[in-house]
N, C-alpha and C positions, 0 to 999 in steps of 0.2 A: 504494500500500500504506500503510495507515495504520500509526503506531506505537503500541504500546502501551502508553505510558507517556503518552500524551497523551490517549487512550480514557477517558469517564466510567464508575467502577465501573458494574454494572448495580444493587445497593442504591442507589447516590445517584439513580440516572435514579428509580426506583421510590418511595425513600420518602426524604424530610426531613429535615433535623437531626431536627427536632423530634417527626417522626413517631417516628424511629427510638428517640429518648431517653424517648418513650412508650410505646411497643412492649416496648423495654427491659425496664420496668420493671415491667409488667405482664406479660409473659410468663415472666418469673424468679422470681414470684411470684405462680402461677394461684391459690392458695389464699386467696390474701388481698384484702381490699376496700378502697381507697382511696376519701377525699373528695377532691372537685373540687382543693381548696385544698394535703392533702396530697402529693396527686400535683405539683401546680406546686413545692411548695416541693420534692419530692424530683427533678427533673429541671430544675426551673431553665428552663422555660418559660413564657413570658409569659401570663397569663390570656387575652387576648383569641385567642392563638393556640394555646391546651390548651383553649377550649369549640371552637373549629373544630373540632380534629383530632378531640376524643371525639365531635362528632356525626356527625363521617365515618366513624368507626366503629362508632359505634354503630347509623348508619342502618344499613352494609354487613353486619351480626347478627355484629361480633366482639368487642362488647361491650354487657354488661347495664347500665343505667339503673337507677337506683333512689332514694329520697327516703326520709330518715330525719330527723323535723321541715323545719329550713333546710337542712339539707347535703341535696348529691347526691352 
């Protein structure tokens, strides 16, 4: 019988620090549009590790892409 206090949540199996600090932060706020840059500085994830995650969501259609001049 295993215990349950030593069982990983099923969010940590599922999603990331980072996923989750992204998800965060975009879901609390469906109406609004963040740059590549502001979203890093507002969750305090690493650029090379916030273009991974937004392209894995973005490929999976839960988030839009978009380019306004240099920003995305």
């Amino acid at each position: 019988m295993r215990s349950s206090a030593s069982a990983p949540q099923l969010v940590d199996v599922l999603f990331g620090a980072y996923r989750r600090r992204i998800l965060s932060l975009l879901l609390l706020r469906p109406d609004e549009s963040f740059y590549v840059r502001e979203i890093a500085r507002l969750t305090g994830v690493p650029a090379g590790s916030l273009h991974r995650e937004l392209k894995l969501l973005t490929a999976a259609g839960l988030l839009e892409r978009s380019s306004s001049g240099n920003q995305v």
